[in-house]
N, CA, C and O atoms as CSV, one atom per row, in Angstrom:
chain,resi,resn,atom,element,x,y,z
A,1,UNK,N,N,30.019,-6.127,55.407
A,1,UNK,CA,C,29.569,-5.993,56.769
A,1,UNK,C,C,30.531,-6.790,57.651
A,1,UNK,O,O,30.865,-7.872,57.170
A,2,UNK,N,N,30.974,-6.519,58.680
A,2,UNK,CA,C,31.717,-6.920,59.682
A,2,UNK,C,C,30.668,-7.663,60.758
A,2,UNK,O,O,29.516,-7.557,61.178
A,3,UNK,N,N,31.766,-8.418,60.898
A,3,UNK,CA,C,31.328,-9.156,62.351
A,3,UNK,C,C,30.672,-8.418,63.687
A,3,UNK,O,O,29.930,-8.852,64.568
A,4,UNK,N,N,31.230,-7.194,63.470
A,4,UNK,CA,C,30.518,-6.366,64.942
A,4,UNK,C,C,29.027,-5.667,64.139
A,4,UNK,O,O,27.953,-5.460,64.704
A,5,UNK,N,N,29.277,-5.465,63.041
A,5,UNK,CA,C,28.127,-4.711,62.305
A,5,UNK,C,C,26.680,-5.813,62.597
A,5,UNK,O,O,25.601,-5.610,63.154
A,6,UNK,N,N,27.368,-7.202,61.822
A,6,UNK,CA,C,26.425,-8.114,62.306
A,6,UNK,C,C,25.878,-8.399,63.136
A,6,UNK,O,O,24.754,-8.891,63.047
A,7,UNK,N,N,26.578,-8.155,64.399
A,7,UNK,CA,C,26.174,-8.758,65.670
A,7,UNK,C,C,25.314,-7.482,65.847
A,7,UNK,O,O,24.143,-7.801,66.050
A,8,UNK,N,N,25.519,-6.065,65.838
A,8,UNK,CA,C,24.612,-5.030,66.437
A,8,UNK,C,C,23.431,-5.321,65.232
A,8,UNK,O,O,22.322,-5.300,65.767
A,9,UNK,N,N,23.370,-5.505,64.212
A,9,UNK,CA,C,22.344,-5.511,63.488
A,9,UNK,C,C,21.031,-6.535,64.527
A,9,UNK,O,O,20.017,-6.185,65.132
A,10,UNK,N,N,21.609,-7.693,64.349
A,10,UNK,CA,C,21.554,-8.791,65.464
A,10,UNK,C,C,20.402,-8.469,66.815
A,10,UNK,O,O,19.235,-8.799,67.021
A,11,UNK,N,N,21.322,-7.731,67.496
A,11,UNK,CA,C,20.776,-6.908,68.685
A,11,UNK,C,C,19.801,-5.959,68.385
A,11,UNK,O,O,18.787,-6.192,69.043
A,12,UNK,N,N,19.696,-5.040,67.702
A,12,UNK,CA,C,18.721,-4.172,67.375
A,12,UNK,C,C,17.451,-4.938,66.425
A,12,UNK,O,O,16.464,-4.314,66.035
A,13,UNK,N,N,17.564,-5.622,66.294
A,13,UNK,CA,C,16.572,-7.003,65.888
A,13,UNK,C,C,15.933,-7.108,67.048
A,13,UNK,O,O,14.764,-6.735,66.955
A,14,UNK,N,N,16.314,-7.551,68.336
A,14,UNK,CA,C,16.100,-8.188,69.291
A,14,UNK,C,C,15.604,-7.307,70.087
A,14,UNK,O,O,14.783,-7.808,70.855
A,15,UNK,N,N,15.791,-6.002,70.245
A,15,UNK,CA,C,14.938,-4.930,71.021
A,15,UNK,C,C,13.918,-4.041,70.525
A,15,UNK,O,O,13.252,-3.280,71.227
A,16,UNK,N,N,13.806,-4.217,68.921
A,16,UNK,CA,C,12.801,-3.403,68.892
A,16,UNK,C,C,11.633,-3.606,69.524
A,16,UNK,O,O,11.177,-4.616,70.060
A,17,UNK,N,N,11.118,-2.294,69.370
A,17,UNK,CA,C,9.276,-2.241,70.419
A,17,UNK,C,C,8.297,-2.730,68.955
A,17,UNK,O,O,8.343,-2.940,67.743
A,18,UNK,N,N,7.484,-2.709,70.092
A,18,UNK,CA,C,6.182,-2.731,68.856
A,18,UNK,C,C,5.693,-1.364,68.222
A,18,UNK,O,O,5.386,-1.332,67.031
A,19,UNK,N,N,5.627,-0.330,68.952
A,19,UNK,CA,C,5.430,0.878,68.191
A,19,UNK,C,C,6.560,1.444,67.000
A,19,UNK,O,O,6.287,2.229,66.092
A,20,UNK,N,N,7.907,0.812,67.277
A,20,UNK,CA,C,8.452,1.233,66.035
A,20,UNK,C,C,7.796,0.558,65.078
A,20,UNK,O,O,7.431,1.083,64.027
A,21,UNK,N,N,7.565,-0.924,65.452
A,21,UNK,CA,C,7.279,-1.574,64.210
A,21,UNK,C,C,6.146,-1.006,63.375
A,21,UNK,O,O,5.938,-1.032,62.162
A,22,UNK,N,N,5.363,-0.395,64.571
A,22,UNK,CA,C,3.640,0.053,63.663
A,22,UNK,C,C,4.561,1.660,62.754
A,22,UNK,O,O,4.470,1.951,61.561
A,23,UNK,N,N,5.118,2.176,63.507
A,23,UNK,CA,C,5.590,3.466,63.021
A,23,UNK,C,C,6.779,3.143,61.429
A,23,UNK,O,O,7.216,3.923,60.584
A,24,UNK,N,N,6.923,1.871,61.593
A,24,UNK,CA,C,7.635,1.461,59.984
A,24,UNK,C,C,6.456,0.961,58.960
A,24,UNK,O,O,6.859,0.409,57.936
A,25,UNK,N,N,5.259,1.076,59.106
A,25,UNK,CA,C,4.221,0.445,58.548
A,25,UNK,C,C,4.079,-1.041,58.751
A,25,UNK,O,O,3.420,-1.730,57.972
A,26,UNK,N,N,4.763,-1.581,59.909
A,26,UNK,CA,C,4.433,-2.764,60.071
A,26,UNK,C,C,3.597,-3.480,61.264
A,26,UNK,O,O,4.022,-3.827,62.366
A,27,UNK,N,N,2.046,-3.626,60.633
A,27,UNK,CA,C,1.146,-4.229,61.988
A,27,UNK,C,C,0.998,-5.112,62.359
A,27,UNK,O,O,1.045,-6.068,61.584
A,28,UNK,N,N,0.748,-5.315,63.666
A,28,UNK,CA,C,0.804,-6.869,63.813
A,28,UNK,C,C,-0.389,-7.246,65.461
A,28,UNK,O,O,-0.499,-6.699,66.557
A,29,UNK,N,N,-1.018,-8.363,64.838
A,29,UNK,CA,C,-1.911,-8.760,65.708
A,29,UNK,C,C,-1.541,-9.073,66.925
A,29,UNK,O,O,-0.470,-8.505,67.142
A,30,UNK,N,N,-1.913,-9.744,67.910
A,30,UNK,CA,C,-1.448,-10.112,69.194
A,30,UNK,C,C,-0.464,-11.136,69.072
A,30,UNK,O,O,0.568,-11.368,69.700
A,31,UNK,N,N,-1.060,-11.720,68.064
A,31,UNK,CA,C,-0.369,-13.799,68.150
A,31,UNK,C,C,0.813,-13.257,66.899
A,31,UNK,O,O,1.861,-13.897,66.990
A,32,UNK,N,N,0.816,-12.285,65.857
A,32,UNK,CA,C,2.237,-11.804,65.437
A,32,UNK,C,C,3.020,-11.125,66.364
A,32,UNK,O,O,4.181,-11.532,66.402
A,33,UNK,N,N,2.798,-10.389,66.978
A,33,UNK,CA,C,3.936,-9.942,68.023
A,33,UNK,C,C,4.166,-11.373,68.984
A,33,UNK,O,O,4.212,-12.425,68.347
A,34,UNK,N,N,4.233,-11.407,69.678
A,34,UNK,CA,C,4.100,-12.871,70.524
A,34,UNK,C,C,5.222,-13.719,69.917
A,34,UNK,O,O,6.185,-14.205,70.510
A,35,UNK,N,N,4.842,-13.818,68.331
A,35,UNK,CA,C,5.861,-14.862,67.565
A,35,UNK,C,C,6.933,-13.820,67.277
A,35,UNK,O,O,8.054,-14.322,67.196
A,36,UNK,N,N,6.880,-12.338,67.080
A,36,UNK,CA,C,8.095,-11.484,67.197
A,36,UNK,C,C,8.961,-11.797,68.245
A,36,UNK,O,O,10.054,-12.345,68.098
A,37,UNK,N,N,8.330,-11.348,69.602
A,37,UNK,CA,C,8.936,-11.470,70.597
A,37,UNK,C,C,10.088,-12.607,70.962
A,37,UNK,O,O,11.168,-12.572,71.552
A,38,UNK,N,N,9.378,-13.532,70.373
A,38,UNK,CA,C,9.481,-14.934,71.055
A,38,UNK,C,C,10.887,-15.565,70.159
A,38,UNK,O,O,11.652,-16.396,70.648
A,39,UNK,N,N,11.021,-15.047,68.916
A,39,UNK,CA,C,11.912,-15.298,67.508
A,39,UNK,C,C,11.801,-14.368,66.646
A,39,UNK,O,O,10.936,-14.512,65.783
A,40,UNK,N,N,12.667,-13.123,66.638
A,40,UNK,CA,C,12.722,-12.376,65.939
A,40,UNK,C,C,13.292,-12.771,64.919
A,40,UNK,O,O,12.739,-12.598,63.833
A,41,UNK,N,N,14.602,-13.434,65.006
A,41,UNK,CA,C,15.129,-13.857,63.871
A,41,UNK,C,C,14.208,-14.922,62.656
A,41,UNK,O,O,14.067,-14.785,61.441
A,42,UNK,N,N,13.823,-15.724,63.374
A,42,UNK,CA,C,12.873,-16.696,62.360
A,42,UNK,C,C,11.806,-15.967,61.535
A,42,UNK,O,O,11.495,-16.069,60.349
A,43,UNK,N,N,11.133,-14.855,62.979
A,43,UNK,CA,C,10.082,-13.987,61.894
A,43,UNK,C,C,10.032,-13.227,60.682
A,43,UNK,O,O,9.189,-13.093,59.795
A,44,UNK,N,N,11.467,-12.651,60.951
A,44,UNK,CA,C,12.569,-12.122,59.821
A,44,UNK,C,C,12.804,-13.096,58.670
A,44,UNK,O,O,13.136,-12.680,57.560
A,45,UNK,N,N,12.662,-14.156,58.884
A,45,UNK,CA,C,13.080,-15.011,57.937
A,45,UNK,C,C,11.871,-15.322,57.348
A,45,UNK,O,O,11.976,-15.411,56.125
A,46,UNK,N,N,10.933,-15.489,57.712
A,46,UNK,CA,C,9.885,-16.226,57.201
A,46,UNK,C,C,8.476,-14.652,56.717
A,46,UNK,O,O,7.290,-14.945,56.566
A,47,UNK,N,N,8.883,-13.446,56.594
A,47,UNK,CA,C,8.337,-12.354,56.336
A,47,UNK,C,C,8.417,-12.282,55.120
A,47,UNK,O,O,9.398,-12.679,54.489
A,48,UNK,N,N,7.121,-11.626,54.473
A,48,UNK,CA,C,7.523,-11.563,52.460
A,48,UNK,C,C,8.044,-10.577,52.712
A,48,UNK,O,O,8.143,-10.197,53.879
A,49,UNK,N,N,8.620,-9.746,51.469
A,49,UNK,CA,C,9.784,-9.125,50.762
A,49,UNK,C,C,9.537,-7.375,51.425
A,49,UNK,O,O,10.409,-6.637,51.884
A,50,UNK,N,N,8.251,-7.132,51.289
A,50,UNK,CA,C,7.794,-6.028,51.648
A,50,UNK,C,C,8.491,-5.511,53.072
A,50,UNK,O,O,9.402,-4.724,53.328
A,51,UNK,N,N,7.434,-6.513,54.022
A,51,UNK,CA,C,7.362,-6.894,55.753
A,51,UNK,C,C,9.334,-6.452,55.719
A,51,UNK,O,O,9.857,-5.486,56.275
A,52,UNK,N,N,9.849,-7.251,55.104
A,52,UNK,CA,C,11.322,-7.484,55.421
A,52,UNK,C,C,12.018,-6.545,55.022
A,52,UNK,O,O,12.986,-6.325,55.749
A,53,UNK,N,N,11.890,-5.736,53.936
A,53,UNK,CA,C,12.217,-4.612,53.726
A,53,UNK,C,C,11.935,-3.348,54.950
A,53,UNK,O,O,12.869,-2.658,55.359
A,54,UNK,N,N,10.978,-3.234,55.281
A,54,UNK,CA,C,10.446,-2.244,56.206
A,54,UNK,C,C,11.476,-2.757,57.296
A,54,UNK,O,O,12.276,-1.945,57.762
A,55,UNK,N,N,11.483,-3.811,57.634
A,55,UNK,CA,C,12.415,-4.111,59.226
A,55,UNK,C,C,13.365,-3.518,59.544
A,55,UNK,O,O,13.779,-2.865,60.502
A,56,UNK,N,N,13.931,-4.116,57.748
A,56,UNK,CA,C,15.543,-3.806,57.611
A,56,UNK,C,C,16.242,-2.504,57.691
A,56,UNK,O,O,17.435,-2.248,57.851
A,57,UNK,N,N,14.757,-1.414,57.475
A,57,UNK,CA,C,15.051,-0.431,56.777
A,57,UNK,C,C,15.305,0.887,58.101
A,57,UNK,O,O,15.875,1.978,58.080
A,58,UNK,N,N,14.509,0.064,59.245
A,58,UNK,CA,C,14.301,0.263,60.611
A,58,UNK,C,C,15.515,-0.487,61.293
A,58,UNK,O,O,15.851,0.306,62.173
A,59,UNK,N,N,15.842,-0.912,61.322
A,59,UNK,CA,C,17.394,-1.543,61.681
A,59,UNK,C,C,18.504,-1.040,60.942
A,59,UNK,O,O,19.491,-0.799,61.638
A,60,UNK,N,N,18.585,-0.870,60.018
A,60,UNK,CA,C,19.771,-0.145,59.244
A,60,UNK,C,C,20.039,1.499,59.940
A,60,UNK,O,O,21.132,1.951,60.280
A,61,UNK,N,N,18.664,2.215,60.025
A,61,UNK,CA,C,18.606,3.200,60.498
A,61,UNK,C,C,18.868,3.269,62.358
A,61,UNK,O,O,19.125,4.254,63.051
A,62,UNK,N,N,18.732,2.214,62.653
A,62,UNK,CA,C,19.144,2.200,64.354
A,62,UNK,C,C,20.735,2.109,64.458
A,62,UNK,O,O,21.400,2.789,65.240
A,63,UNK,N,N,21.320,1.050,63.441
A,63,UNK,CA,C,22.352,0.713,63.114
A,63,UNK,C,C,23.594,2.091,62.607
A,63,UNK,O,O,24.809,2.052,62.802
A,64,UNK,N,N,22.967,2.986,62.072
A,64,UNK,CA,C,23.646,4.256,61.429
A,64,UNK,C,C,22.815,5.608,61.350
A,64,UNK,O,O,22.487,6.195,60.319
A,65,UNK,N,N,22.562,5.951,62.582
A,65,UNK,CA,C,22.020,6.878,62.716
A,65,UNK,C,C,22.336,7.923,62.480
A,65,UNK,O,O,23.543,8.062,62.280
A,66,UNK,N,N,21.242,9.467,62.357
A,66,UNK,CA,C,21.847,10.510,61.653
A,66,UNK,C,C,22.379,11.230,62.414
A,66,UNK,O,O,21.909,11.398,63.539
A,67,UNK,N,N,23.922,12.074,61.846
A,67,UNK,CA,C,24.495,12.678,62.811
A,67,UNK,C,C,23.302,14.209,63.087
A,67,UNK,O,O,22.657,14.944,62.339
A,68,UNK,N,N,23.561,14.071,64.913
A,68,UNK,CA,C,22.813,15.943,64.989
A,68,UNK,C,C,23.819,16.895,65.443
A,68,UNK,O,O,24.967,16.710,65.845
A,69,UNK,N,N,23.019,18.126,65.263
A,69,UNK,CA,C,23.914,19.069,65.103
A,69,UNK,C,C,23.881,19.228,66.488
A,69,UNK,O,O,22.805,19.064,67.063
A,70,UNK,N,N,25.157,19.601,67.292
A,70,UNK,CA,C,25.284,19.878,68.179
A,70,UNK,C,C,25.136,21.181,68.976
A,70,UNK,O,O,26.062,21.965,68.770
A,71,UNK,N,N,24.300,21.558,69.743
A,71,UNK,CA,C,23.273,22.233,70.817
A,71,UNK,C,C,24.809,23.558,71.045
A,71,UNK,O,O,25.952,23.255,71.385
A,72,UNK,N,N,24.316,24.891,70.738
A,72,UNK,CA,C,24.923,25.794,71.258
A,72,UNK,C,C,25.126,25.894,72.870
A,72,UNK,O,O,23.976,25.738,73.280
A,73,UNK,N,N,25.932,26.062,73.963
A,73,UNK,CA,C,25.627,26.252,75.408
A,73,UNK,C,C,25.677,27.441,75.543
A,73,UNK,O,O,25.468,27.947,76.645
């Protein structure tokens, strides 16, 4: 992974919504989002294996998205 890879990984950390998160199977009460918001990175860190998998798996995919086929005019 590169330094720019990192840093967008980074960033797309930092903007997800909360509905992606519910739409990756990941729920979260008021006072877990809040601590999302507030430190994504730490929450990331401190998530079991599962939680962290799902994130990643949602960031990897923001990170390298699928090519579409491009629209006849």
């Amino acid at each position: 992974m590169t330094r720019h890879e990192f840093r967008n990984c980074l960033c797309i950390l930092r903007s997800i919504d909360e509905h992606e998160l519910e739409a990756a199977g990941i729920k979260m009460i008021d006072k877990e989002w809040l601590s999302f918001c507030i430190d994504p990175f730490r929450w990331f860190l401190r998530a079991d294996d599962a939680t962290a998998l799902r994130l990643w798996v949602l960031i990897e995919r923001r990170a390298k998205p699928e090519p579409v086929a491009a629209r006849a005019l």
